[in-house]
N, CA, C and O atoms as a printed pandas DataFrame, in Angstrom:
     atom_number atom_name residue_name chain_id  residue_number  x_coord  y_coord  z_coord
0              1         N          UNK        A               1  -18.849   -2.610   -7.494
1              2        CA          UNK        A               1  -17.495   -2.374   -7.060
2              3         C          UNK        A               1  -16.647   -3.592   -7.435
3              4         O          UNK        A               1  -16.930   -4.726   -7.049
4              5         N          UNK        A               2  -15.631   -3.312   -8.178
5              6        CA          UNK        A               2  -14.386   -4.450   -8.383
6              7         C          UNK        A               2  -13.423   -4.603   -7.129
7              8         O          UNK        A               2  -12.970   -3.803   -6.311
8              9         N          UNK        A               3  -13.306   -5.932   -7.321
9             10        CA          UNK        A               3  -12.394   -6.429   -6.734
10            11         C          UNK        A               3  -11.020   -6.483   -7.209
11            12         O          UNK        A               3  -10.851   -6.946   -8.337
12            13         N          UNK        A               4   -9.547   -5.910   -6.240
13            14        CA          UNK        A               4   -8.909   -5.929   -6.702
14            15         C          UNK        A               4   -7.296   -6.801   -5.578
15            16         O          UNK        A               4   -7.099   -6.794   -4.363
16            17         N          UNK        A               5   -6.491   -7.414   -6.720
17            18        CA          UNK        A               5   -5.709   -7.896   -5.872
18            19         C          UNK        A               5   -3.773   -6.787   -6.059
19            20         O          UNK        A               5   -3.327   -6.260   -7.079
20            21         N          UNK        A               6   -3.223   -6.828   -4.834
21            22        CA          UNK        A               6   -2.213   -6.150   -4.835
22            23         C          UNK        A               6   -1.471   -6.912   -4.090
23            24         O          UNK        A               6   -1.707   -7.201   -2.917
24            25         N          UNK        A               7    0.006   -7.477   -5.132
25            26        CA          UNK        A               7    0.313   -8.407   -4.615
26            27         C          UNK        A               7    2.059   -7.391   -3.853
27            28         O          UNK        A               7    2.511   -6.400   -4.427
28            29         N          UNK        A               8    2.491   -7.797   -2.967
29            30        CA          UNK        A               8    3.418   -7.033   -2.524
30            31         C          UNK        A               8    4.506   -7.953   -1.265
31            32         O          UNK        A               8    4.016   -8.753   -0.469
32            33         N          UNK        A               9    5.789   -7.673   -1.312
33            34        CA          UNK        A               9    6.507   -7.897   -0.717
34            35         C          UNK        A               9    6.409   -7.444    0.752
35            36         O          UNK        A               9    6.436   -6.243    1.021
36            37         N          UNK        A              10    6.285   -8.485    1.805
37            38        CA          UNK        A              10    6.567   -7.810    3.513
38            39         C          UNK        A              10    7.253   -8.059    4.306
39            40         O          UNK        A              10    7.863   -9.127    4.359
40            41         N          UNK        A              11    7.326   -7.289    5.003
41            42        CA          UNK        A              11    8.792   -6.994    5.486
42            43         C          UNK        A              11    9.666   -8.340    6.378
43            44         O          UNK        A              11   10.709   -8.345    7.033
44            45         N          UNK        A              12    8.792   -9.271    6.068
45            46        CA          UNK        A              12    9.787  -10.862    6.051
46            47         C          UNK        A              12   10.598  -11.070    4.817
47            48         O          UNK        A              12   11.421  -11.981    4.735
48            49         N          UNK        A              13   10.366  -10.241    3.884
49            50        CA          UNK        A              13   10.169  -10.568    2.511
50            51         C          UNK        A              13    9.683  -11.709    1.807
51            52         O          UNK        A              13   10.135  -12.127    0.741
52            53         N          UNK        A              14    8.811  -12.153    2.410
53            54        CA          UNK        A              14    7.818  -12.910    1.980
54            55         C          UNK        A              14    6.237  -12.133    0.931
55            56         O          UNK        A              14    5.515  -11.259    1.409
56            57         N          UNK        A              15    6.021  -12.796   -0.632
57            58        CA          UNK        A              15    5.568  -12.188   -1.111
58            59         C          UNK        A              15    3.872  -12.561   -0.811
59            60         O          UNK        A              15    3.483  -13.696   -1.088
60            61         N          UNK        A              16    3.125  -11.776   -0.365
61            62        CA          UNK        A              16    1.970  -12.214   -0.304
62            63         C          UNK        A              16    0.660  -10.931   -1.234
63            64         O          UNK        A              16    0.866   -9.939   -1.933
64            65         N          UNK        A              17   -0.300  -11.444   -0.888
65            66        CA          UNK        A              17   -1.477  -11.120   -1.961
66            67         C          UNK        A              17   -2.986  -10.379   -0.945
67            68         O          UNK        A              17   -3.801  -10.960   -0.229
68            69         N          UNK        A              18   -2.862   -9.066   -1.264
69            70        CA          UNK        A              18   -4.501   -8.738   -0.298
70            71         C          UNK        A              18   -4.974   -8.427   -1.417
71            72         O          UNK        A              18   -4.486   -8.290   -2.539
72            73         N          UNK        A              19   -6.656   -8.265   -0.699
73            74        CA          UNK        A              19   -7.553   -8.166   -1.881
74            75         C          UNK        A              19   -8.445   -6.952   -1.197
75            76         O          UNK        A              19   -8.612   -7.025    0.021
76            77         N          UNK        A              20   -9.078   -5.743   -1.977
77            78        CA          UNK        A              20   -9.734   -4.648   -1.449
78            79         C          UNK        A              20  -10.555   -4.608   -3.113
79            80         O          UNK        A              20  -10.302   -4.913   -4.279
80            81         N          UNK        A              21  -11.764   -3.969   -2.221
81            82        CA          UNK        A              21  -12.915   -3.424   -3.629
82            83         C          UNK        A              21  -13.078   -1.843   -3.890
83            84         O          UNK        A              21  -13.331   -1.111   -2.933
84            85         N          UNK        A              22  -12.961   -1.424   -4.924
85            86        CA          UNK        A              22  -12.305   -0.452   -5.198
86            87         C          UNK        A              22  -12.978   -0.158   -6.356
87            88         O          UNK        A              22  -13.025   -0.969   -7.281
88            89         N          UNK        A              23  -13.769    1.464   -6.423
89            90        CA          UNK        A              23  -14.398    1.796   -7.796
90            91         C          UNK        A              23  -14.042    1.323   -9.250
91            92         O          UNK        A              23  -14.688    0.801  -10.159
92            93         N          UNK        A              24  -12.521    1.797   -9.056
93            94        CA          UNK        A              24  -11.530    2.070  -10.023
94            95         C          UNK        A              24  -10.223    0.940   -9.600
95            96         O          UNK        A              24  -10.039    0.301   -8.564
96            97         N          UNK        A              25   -9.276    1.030  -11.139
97            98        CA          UNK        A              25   -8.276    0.366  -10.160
98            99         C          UNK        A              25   -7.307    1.417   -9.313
99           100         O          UNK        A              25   -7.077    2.602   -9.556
100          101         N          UNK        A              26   -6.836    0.603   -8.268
101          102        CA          UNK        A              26   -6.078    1.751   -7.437
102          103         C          UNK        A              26   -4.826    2.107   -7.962
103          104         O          UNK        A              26   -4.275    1.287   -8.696
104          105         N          UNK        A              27   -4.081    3.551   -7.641
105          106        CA          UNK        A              27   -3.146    3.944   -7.814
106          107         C          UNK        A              27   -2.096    3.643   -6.967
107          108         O          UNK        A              27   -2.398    3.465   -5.787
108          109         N          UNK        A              28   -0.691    3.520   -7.353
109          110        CA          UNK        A              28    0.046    2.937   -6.304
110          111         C          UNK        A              28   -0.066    3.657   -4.991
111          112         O          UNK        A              28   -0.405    3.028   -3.988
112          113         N          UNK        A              29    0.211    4.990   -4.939
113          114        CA          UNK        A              29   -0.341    5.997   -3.647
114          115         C          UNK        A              29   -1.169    4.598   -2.667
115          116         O          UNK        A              29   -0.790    3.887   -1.736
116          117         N          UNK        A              30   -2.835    4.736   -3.712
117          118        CA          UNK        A              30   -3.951    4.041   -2.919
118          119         C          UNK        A              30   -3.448    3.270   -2.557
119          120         O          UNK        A              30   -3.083    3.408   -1.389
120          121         N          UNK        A              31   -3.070    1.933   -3.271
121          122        CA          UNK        A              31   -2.758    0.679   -2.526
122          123         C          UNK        A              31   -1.981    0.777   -1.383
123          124         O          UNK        A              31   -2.313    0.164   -0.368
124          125         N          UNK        A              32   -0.671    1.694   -1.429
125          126        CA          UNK        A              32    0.006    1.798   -0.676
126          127         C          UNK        A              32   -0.970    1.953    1.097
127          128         O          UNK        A              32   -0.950    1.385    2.188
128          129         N          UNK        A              33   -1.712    3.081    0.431
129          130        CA          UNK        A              33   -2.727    3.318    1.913
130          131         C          UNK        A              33   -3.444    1.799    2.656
131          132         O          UNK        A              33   -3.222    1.401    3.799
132          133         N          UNK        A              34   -4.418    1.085    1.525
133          134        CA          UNK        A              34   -4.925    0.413    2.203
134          135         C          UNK        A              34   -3.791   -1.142    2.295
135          136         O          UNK        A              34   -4.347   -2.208    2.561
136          137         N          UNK        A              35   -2.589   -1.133    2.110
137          138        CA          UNK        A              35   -2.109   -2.131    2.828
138          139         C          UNK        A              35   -1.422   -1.643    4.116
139          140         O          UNK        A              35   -1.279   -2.307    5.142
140          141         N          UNK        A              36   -1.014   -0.357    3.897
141          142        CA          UNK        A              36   -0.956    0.144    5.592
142          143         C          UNK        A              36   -1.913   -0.121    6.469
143          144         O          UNK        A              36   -1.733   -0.906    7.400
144          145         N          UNK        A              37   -3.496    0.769    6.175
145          146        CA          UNK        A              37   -4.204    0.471    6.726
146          147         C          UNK        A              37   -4.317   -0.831    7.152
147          148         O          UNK        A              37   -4.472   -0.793    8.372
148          149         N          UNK        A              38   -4.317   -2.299    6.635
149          150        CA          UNK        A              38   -4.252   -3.301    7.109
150          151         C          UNK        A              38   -3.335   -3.953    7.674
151          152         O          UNK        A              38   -3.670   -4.979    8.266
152          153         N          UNK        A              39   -1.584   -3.465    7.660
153          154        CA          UNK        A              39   -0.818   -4.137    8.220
154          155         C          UNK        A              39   -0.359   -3.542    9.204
155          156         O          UNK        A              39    0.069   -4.132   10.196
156          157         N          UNK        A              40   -0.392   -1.941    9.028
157          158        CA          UNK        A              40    0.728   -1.272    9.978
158          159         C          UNK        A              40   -0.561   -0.200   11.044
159          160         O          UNK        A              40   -0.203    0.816   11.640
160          161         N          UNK        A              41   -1.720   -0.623   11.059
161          162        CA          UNK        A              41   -2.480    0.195   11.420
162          163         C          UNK        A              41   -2.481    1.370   12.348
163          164         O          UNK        A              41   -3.113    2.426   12.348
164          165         N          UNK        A              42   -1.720    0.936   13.014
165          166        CA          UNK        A              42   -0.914    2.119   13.925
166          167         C          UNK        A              42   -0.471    3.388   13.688
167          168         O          UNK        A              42   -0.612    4.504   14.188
168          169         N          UNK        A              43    0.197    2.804   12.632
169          170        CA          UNK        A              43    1.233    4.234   12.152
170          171         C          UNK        A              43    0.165    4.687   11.266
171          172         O          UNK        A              43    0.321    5.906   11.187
172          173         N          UNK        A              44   -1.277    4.190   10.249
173          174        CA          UNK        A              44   -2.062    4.745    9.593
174          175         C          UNK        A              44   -2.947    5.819   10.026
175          176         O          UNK        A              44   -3.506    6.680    9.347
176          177         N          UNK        A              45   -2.977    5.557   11.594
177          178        CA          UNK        A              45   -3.431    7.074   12.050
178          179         C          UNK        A              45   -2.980    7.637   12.872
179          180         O          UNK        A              45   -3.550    8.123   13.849
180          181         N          UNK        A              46   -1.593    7.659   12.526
181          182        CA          UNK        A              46   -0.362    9.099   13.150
182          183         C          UNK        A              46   -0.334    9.352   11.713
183          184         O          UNK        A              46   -0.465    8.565   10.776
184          185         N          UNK        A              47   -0.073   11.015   11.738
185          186        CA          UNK        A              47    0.133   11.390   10.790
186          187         C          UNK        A              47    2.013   11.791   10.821
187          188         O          UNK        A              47    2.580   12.844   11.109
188          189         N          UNK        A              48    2.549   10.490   10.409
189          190        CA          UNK        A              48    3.044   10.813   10.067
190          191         C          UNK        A              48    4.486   11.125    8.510
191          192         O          UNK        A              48    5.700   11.137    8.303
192          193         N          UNK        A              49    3.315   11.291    7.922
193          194        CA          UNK        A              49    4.042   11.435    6.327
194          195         C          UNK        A              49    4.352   13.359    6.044
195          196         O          UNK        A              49    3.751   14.364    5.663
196          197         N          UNK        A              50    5.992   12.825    6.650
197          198        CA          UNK        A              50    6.076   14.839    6.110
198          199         C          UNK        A              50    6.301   15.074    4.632
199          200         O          UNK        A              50    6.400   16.175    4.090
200          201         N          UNK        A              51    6.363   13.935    4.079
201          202        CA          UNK        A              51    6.753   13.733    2.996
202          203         C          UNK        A              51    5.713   13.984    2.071
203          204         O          UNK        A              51    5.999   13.880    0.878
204          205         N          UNK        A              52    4.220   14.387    2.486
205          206        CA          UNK        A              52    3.271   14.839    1.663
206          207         C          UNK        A              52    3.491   16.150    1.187
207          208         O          UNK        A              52    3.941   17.092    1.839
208          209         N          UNK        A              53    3.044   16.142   -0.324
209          210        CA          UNK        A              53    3.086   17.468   -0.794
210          211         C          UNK        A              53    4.670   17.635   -1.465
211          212         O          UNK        A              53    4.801   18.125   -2.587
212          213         N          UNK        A              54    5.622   17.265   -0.816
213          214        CA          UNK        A              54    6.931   17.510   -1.340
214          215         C          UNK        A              54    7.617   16.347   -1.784
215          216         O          UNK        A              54    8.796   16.447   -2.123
216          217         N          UNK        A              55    6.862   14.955   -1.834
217          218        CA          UNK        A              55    7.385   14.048   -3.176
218          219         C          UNK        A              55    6.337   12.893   -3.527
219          220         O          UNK        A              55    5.463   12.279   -2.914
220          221         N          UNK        A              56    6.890   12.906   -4.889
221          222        CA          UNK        A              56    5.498   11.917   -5.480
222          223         C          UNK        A              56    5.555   10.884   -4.883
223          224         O          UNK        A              56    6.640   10.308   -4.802
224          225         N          UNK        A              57    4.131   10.223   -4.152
225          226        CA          UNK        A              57    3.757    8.902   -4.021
226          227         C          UNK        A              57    4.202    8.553   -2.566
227          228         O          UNK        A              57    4.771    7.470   -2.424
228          229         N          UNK        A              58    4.008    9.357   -1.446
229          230        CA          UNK        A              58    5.046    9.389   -0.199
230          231         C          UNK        A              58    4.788    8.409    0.932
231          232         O          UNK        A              58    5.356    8.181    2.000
232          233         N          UNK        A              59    3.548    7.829    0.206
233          234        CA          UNK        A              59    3.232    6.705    1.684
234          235         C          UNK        A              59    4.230    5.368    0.701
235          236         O          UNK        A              59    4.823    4.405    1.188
236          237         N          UNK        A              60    4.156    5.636   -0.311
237          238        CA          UNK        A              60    4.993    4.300   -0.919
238          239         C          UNK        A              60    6.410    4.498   -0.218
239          240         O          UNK        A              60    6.832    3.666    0.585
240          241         N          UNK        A              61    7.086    5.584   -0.547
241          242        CA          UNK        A              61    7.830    5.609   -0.044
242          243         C          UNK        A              61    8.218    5.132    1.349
243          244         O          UNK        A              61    9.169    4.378    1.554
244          245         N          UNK        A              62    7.451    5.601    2.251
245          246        CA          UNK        A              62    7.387    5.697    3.633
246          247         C          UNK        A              62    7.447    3.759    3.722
247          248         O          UNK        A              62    8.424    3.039    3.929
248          249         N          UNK        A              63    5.843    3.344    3.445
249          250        CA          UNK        A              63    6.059    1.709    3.584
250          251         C          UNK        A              63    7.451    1.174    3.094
251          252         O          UNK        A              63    8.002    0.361    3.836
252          253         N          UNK        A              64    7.984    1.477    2.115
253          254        CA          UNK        A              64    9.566    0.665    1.602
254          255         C          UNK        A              64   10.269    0.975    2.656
255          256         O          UNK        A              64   10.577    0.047    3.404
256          257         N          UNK        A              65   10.742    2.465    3.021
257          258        CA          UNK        A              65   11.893    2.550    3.948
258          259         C          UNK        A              65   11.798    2.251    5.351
259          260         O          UNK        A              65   12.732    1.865    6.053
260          261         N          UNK        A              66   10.361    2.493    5.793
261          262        CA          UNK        A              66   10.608    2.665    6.975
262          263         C          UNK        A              66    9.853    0.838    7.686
263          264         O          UNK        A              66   10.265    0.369    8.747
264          265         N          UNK        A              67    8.896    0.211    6.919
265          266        CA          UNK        A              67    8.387   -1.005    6.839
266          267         C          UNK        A              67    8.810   -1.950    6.017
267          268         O          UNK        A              67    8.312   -3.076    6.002
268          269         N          UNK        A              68    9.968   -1.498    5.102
269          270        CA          UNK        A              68   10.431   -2.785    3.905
270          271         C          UNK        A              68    8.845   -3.569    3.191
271          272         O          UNK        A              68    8.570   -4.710    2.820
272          273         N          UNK        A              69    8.337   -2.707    3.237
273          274        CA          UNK        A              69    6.976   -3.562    2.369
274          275         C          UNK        A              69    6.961   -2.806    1.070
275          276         O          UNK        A              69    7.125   -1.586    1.040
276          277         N          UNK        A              70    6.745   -3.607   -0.105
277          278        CA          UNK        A              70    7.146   -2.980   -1.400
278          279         C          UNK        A              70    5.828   -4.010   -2.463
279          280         O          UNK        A              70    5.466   -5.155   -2.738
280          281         N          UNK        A              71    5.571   -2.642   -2.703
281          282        CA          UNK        A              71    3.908   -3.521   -3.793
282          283         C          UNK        A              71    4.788   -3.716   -5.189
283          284         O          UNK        A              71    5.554   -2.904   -5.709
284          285         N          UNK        A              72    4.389   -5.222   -5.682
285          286        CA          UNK        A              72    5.086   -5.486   -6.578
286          287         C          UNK        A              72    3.814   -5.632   -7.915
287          288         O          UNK        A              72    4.075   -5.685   -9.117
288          289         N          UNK        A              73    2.735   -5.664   -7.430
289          290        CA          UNK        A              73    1.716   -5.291   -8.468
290          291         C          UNK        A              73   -0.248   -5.128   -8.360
291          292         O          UNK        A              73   -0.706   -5.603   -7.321
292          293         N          UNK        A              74   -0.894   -4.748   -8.970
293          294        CA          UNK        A              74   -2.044   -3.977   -8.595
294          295         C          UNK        A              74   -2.753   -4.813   -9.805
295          296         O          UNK        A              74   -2.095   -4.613  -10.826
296          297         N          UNK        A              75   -3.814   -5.640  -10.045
297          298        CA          UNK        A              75   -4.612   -6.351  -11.119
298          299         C          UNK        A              75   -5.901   -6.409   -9.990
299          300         O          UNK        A              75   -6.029   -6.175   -8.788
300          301         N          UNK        A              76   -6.927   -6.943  -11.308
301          302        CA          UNK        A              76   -8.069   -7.268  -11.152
302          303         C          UNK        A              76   -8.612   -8.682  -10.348
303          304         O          UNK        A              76   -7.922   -9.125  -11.266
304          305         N          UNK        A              77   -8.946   -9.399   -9.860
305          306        CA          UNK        A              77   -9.119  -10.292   -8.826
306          307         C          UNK        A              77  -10.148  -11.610   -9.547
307          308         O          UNK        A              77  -11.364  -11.619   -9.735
308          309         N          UNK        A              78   -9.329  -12.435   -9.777
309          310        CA          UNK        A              78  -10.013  -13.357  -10.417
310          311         C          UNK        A              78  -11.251  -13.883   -9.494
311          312         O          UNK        A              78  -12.012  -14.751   -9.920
């Protein structure tokens, strides 16, 4: 399993860097999930994204508007 880093803006707007291991590299969708999962954990198990199904990529979405957290990029982990 690779290691991967996703570096992203939070909602201090302060830019910081997590790291998750991951078959493949992740898709923004994914990342989006597991930095929820790690920051906003709360809201990761309410469901609430109505926004599934009716627009591309909706937890990204969801983290920008409703958390101001914005992934600014997805690489391999030195």
């Amino acid at each position: 399993m690779q290691n991967w880093q996703i570096t992203f803006v939070d909602d201090h707007g302060v830019q910081s860097v997590e790291r998750f291991a991951c078959d493949r590299k992740p898709s923004l969708e994914d990342a989006a999930h597991m930095i929820r999962n790690k920051l906003v954990p709360v809201a990761a198990e309410l469901d609430l994204n109505d926004l599934d199904g009716r627009k591309p990529e909706p937890t990204v979405k969801i983290l920008k508007d409703q958390n101001s957290i914005q992934i600014l990029d997805i690489s391999p982990a030195a």
